[in-house]
VOGU-3710 file (C-alpha; in Angstrom, 3 decimals, decimal comma):
1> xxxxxxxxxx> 17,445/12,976/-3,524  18,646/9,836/-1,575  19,174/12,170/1,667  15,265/12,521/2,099  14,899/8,447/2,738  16,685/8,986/6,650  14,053/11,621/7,456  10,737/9,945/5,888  12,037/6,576/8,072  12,078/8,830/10,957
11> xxxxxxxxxx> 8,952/10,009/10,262  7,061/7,058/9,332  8,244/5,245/12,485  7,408/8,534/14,720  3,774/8,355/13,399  3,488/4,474/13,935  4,464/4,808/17,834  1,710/7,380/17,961  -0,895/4,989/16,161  0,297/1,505/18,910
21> xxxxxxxxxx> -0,132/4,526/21,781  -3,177/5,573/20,652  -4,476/1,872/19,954  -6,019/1,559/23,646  -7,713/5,026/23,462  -10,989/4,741/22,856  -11,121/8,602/22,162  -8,739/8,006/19,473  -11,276/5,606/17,534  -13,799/8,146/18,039
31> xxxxxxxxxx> -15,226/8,748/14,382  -14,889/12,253/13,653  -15,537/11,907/9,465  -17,350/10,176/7,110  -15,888/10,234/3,630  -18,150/8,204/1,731  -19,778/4,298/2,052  -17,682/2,387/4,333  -14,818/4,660/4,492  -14,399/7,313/7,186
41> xxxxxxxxxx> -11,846/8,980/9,182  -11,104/8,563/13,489  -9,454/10,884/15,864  -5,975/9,294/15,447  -6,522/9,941/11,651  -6,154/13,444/11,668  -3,732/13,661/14,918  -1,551/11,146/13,515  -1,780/13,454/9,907  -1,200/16,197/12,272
51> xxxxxxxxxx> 2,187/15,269/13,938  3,121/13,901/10,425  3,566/17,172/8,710  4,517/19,495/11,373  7,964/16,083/12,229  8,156/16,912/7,827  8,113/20,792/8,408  10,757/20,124/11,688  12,901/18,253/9,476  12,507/20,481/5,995
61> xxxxxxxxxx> 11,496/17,876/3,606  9,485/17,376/0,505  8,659/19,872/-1,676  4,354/19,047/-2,126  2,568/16,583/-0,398  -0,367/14,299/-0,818  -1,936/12,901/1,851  -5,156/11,090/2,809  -6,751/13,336/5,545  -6,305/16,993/3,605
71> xxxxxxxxxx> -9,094/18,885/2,381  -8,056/18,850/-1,464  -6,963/16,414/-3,901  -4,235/18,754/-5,043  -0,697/18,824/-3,439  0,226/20,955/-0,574  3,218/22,915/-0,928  6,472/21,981/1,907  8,648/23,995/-0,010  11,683/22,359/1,322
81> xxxxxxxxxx> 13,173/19,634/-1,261  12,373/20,391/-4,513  11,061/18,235/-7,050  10,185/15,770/-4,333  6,344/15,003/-3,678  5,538/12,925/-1,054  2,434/10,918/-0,196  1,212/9,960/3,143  -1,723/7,674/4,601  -1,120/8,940/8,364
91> xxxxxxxxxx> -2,959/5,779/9,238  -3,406/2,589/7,162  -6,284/0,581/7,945  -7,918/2,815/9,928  -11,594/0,334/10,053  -8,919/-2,318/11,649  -7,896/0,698/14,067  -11,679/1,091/15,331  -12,567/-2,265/15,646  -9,355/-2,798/18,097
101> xxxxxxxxxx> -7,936/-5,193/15,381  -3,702/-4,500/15,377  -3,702/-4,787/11,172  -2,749/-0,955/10,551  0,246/1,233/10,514  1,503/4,186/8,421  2,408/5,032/4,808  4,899/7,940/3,717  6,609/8,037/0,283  8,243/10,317/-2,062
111> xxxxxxxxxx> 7,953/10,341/-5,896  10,821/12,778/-7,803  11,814/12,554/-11,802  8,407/11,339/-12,403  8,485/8,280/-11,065  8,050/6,838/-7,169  11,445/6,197/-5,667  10,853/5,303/-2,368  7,879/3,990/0,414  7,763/2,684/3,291
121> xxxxxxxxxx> 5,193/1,277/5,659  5,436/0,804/9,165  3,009/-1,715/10,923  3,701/-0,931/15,091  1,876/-3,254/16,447  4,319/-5,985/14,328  7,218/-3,858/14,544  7,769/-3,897/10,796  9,215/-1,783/9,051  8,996/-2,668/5,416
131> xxxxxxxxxx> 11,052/-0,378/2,780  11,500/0,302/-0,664  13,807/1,938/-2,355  14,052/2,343/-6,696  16,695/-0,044/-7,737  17,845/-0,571/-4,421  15,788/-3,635/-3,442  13,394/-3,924/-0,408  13,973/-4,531/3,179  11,948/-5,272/6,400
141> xxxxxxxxxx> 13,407/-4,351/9,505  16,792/-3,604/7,232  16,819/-7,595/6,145  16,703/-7,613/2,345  13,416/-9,178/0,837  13,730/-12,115/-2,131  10,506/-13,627/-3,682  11,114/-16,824/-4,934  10,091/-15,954/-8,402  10,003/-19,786/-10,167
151> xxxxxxxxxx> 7,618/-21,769/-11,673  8,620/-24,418/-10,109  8,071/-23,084/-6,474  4,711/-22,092/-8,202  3,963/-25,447/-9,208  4,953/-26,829/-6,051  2,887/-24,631/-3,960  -0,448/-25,522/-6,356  0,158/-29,068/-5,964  0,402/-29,147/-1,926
161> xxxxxxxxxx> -2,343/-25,971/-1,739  -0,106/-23,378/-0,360  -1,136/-21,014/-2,414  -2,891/-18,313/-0,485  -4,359/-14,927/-2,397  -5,302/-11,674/-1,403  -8,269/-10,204/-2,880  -10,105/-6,874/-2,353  -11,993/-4,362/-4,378  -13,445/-0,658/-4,492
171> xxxxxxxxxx> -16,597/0,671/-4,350  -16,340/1,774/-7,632  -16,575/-1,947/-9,297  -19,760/-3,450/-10,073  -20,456/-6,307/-7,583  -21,223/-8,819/-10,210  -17,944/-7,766/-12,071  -15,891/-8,360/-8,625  -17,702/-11,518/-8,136  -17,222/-13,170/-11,460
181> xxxxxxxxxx> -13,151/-12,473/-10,883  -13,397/-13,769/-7,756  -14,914/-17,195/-8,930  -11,999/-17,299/-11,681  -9,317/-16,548/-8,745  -11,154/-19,553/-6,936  -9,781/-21,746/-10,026  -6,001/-21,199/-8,745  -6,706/-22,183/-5,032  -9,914/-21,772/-2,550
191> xxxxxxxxxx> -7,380/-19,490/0,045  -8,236/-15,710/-0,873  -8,636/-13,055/1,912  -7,648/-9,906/2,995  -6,214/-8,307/5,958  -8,059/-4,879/5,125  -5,323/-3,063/5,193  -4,202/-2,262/1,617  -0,709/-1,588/2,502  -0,270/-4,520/4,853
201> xxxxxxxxxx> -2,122/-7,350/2,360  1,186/-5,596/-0,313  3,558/-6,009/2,236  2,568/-9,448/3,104  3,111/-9,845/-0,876  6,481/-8,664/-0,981  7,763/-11,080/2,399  6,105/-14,241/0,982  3,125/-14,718/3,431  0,739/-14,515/1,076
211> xxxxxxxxxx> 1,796/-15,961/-2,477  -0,399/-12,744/-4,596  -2,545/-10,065/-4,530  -5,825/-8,818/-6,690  -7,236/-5,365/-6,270  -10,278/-4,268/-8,230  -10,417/-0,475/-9,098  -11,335/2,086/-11,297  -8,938/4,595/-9,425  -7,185/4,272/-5,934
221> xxxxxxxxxx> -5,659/6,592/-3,712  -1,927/6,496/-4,440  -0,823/5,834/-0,977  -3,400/3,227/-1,034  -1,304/1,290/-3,692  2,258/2,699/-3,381  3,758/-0,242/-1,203  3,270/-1,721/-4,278  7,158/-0,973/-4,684  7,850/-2,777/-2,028
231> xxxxxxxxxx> 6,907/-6,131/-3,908  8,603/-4,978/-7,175  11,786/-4,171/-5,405  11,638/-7,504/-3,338  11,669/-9,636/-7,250  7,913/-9,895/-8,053  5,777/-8,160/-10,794  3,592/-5,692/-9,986  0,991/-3,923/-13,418  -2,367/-2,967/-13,807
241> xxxxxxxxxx> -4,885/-6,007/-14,766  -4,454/-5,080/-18,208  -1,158/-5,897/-17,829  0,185/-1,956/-17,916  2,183/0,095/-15,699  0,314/-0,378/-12,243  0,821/3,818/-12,153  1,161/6,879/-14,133  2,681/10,425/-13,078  0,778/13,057/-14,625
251> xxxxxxxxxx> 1,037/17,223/-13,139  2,394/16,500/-9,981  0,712/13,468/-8,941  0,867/9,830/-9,081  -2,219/8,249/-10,493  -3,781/4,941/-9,984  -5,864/2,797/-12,120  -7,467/0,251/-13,399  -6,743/-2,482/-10,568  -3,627/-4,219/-9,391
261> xxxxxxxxxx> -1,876/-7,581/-10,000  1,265/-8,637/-7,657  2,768/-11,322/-7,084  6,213/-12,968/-8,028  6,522/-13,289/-11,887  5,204/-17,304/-12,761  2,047/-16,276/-10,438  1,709/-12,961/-11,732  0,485/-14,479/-15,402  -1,788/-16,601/-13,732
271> xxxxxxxxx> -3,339/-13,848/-11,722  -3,884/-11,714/-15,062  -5,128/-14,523/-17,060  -7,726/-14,516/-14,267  -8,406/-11,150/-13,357  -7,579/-9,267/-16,803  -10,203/-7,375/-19,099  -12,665/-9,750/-20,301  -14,302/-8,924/-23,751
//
């Protein structure tokens, strides 16, 4: 299934020189959907989705596909690898699109054997092209990534407060829940932000810009969270916040819930201990 990674690069980096064309289009920040409180969908959206699956159909790969801008939650049937499902946000941090802010690029992956093998995200504006692959490690712009995982870079990092956190959560989590784990995340250092660009914030994770990352969710959209791989395959830990697999497959489909943790392993506790179920 390895032969599918050459044409998903090719497609992930078409669709991201379409999104840093499109970026000084006003018509292409045009908002042509609204999908529910604070989320909605522009022009480039659902061009960029466009010219996504017809360079997949060109190239005769995946089998289904999952992707942010279709009608249904079910896959759509490729028919052209089998076994392989692929997921694809056509444009990643699309609110940082419209507002003319350069945080956004494109998501494809490909799950087969149950589990996700490979994802990458490309951010055009940085030319970055961070990449994932199942026991293969994780690469931006074909450099290998390495978190320093150790306790005492941890330690080191507390003492001289360059620890910096990402933080985000979903509509679906009760304000006063998000804001009581964001007072306990305050007790490991005061730097917490976010990018808003899920993918992005991961990928920033996985390169060592920012030191870990805390989403809050019931259930996210699994292109939403699959760069997660990216920070797994660079050395760090990546579960749910009760400390579980971070995804499960189940018919077809990668599902995601019950929030995120990442962050290189010594961190990682931390972030749990912080963010975890409380009874």
């Amino acid at each position: 299934m390895q032969e599918v990674i050459p044409a998903l690069r090719q497609v992930v980096q078409g669709i991201g020189d379409y999104l840093a064309a499109a970026f000084g289009d006003p018509a292409a920040r045009t908002v042509v959907r609204e999908k529910g409180a604070n989320d909605f969908a522009v022009r480039a959206d659902l061009e960029a989705q466009r010219l996504a699956v017809q360079a997949l159909k060109r190239l005769k790969v995946g089998d289904t596909l999952l992707a942010e801008e279709t009608a249904t939650s079910e896959p759509v049937s490729l028919g052209f690898t089998p076994g392989v499902t692929l997921l694809l946000d056509p444009l990643e941090g699309t609110a940082n699109f419209a507002a003319g802010v350069p945080d956004f690029g494109c998501t494809i992956g490909a799950a087969w054997e149950g589990a996700l093998q490979y994802v990458a995200f490309y951010a055009p504006w940085h030319r970055e092209l961070f990449e994932a692959a199942r026991g293969r490690g994780a690469t931006l712009n074909g450099k290998p990534l390495a978190l320093d995982a150790g306790p005492a870079k941890l330690l080191a990092n507390m003492v001289l407060g360059k620890l910096h956190l990402v933080f985000n959560q979903w509509e679906d989590v009760p304000e006063r829940e998000a804001a009581s784990c964001y007072g306990r995340l305050l007790g490991i250092t005061r730097n917490i932000s976010t990018c808003y660009s899920d993918a992005l914030d991961l990928c920033r994770v996985a390169c060592g810009r920012r030191s870990g990352l805390v989403f809050l969710y019931r259930e996210a959209a699994p292109w939403d969270i699959a760069p997660a791989l990216i920070v797994e395959e660079a050395g760090g830990k990546v579960t749910a916040l009760d400390g579980g697999p971070w995804y499960a497959w189940d018919s077809g489909k990668l599902v995601v819930r019950g929030g995120v943790a990442a962050a290189a392993p010594a961190l990682h506790a931390r972030l749990l201990e912080a963010a975890g179920p409380k009874n």
